[in-house]
N, C-alpha and C positions, 0 to 999 in steps of 0.2 A: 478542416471544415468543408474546405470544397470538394474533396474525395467523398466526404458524406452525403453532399446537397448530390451528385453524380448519382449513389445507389438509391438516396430517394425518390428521383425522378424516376428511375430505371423500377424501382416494388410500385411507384404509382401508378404506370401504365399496366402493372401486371393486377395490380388491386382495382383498376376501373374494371375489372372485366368479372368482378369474382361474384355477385349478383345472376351474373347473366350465366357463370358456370355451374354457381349453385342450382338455379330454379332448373336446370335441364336435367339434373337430378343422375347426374354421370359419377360416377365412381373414379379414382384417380388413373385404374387398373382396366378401366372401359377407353375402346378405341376414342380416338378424340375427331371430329372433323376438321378438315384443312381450315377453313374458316377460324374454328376456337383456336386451332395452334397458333395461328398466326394475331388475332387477337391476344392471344396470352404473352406469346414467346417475341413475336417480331415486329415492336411496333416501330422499329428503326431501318426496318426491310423496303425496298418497293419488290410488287410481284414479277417473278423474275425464274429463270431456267435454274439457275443455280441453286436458288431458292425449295422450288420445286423439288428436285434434285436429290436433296441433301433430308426433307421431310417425307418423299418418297422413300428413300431408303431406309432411315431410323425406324418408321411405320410399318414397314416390311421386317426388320428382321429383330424388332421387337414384338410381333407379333405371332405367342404361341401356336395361330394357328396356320401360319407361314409356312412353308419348305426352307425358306432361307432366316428362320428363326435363330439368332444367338444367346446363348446365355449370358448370362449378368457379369459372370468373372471373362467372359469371353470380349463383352464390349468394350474394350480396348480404344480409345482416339488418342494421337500424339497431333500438338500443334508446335511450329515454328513461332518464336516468338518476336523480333523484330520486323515491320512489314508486314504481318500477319494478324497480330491484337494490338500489338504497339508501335505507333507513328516510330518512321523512323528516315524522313524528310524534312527534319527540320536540326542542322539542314543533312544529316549525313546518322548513322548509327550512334545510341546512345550512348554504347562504352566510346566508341570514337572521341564523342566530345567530351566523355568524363574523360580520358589520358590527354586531350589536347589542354583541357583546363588543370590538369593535376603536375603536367611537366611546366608549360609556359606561363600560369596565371597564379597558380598556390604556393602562395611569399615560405608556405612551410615546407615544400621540395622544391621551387623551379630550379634554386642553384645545386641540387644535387643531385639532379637526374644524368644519368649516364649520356655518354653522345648517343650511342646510337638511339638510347629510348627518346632523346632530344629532337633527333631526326626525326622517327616516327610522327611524334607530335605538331612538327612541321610541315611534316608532308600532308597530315591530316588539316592544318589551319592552313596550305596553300587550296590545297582541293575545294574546301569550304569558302572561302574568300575567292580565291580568283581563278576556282575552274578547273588548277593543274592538276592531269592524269595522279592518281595512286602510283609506285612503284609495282611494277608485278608482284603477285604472290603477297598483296601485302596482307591478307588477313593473318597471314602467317607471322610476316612481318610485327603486326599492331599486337599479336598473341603474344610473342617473346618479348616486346617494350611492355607490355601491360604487366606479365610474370615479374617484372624487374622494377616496377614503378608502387607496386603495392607491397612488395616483399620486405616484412618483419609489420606488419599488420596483423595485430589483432582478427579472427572472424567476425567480431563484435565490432569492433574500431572499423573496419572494411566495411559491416553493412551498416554503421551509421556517417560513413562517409560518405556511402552512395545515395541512401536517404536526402543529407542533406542540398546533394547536390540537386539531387531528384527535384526540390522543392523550387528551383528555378525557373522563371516562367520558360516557357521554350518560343526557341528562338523560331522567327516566320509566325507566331501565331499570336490573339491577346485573349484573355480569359485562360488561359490553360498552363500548367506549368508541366515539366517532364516527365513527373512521376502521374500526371493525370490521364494519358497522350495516349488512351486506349482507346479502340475502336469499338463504338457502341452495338453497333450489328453484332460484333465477334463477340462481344459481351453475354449479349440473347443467345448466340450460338451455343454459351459454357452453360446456360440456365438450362437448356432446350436440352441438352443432351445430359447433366445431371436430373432430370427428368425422367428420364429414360434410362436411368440406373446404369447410362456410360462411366469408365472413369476416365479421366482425360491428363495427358501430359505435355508437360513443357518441354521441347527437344529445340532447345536453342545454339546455334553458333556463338553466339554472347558466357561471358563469364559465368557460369554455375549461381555462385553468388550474389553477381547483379542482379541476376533473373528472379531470384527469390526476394531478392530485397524488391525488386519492382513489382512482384506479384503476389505481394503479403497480401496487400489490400483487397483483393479478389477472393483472397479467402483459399487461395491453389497450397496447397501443404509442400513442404519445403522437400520431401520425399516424392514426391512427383515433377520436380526439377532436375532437367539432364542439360548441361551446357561442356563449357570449357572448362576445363581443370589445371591446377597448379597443384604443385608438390605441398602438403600442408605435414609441420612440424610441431610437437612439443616446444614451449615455450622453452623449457631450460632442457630440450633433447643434444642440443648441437652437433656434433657430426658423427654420431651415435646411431647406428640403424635401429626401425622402429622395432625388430623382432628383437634385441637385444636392449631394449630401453624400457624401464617401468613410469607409466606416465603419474607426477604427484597428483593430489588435490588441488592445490592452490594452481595447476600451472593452466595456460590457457594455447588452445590450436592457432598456431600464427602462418602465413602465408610466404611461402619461401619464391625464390626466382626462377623454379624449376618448372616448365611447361611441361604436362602430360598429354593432354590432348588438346587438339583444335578440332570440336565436335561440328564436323560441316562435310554434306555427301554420304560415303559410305561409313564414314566416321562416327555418325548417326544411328549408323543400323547398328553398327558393330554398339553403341553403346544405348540404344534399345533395346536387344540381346541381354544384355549382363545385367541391365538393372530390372528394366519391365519384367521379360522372361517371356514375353508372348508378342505374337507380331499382331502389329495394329489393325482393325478393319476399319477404321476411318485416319485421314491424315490430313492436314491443314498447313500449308505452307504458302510462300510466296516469289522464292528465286528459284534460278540452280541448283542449289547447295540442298533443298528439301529432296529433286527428284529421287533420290538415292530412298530415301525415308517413303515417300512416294510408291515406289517401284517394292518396295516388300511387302509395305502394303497390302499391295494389290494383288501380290501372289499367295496370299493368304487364301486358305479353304474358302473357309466363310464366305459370302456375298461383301467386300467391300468398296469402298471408293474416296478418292482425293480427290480436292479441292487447290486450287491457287487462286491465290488472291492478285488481281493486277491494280497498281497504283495508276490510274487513268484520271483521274481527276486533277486538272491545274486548274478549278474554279476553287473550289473547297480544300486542297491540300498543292502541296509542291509535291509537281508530277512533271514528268514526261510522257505526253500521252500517246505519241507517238513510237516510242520504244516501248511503251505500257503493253500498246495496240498491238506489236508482233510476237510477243511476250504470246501473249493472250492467243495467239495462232497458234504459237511453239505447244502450248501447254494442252492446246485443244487435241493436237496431232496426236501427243502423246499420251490420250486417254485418259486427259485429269479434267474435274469441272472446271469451269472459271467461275470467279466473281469479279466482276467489276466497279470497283469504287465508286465511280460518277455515276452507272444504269439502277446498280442493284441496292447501292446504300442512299435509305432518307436522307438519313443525318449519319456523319462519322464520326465527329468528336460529341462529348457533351452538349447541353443547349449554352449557350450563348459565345461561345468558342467563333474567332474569326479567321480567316486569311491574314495576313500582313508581309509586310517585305521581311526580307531577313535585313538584320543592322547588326553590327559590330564594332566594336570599342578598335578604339585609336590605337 
């Protein structure tokens, strides 16, 4: 219900304005003024460079009668999706805290989790608790516990485990649970540029899987999700190669403990390559791990450009504003916009969504 009362807010601000688009007696196909887009598309924006930026560009090379016009199949955008449309300071990555609750809290694995997927999960609840450094390399690390924590799952069983977990309030904030913890700006972004006859893709570091399970809601079709990959088997295949195995009716795709990729850096491109087939002229991200995504982008023919997102805000989220702030230098240097959470977003979460401590069970 509260995933719904979210897009109702979100068509009400776009339907206060439909009066005022109708009497100007514009066709959908006729340029729009900066004023109506932003009336329509952003009413969670303040006016802002990045802002600017990002509506300059779209206008430009949607527009037939441009130099730097793209075609339809040509407008391409990939977004990152943790940090980027979905919170992910509270207090640490969403698959994070799904394997720290899946090894140490769920009475139906915690005793049968491997040591080392055990570790994993400990290092993630010291970090989150009381501050201590990650291992190096852990996302590689958290990749090969997570392949081994969910292996002989169902694809069906997996995406209503993450569902349900999804449905937990998140932790730092009140009014909002996990699966709500998207960022409303980035939200007008997805409207703004399906608009615009962009298609847009999810090129997350996060589990393939999770990502779709958290972005069903949005309406992003499960074929336009690029994440991390695990080895996926016939339910009664067993150590049987797929080229030599005839899959039955009744059997179901179950999730083995076999890592194929951890889609993060160039990992990214290489698996925008294979699936998309075309390189992006718009790109959305928020760490290191996108620049790679980033940087092909941009060497794209076409007229394109990236976007980082910097977490700046410790009024309205858990932020370091301070690392945010150099972040935001680093990314300028290297020829990507920013946005800034605290300057450029109204509101980031939903309406009624607050601040809180983060608290923790005994």
């Amino acid at each position: 219900m509260k995933m719904k009362r979210i897009f109702l807010w979100m068509m009400t601000a776009v339907l206060i304005c439909g009066p005022m688009m109708t009497s100007c007696g514009k066709d959908d196909h006729e340029p729009q003024s900066q004023s109506q887009v932003d009336i329509k598309y952003f009413q969670s924006w303040n006016q802002c460079e990045a802002l600017s930026a990002l509506k300059d560009y779209v206008e430009d090379v949607t527009n037939p009668a441009s130099p730097n016009f793209i075609k339809v199949e040509d407008r391409i955008a990939t977004f990152d999706m943790d940090g980027t449309f979905v919170g992910e300071l509270y207090p640490t990555y969403f698959e994070y805290n799904l394997l720290e609750y899946r090894v140490l809290d769920d009475p139906t694995y915690k005793d049968k989790a491997p040591e080392d997927v055990r570790q994993a999960a400990q290092n993630i609840r010291d970090f989150v608790r009381q501050g201590t450094p990650l291992p190096a390399h852990f996302d590689m690390i958290h990749a090969r516990a997570a392949a081994k924590a969910y292996s002989g799952m169902t694809l069906a069983e997996f995406d209503a485990y993450v569902k349900a977990y999804a449905q937990q309030p998140a932790n730092g904030f009140t009014g909002m649970t996990y699966g709500e913890s998207f960022y409303q700006p980035m939200l007008e972004v997805f409207e703004y540029l399906k608009s615009k006859d962009f298609t847009y893709y999810v090129v997350s570091g996060s589990d393939r899987f999770i990502c779709r399970s958290l972005v069903e809601p949005l309406g992003i079709a499960p074929n336009r999700v690029i994440g991390m990959d695990v080895k996926l088997v016939s339910s009664s295949q067993g150590e049987e190669a797929g080229v030599d195995y005839t899959m039955g009716k009744e059997e179901n795709l179950v999730r083995t403990d076999e890592l194929i990729i951890k889609n993060l850096k160039t990992n990214k491109v290489l698996q925008i390559s294979q699936e998309i087939g075309k390189v992006p002229v718009l790109s959305f991200g928020n760490s290191g791990g996108d620049c790679s995504m980033h940087n092909y982008c941009l060497s794209n023919k076409y007229r394109c450009a990236a976007f980082m997102l910097i977490a700046d805000d410790d009024t309205r989220d858990h932020a370091n504003r301070d690392k945010a702030l150099k972040l935001g230098q680093q990314w300028r240097e290297a020829g990507y916009h920013v946005i800034s959470m605290k300057d450029d977003f109204r509101t980031i979460y939903a309406p009624g969504v607050q601040k809180v401590d983060f608290t923790f069970p005994e």
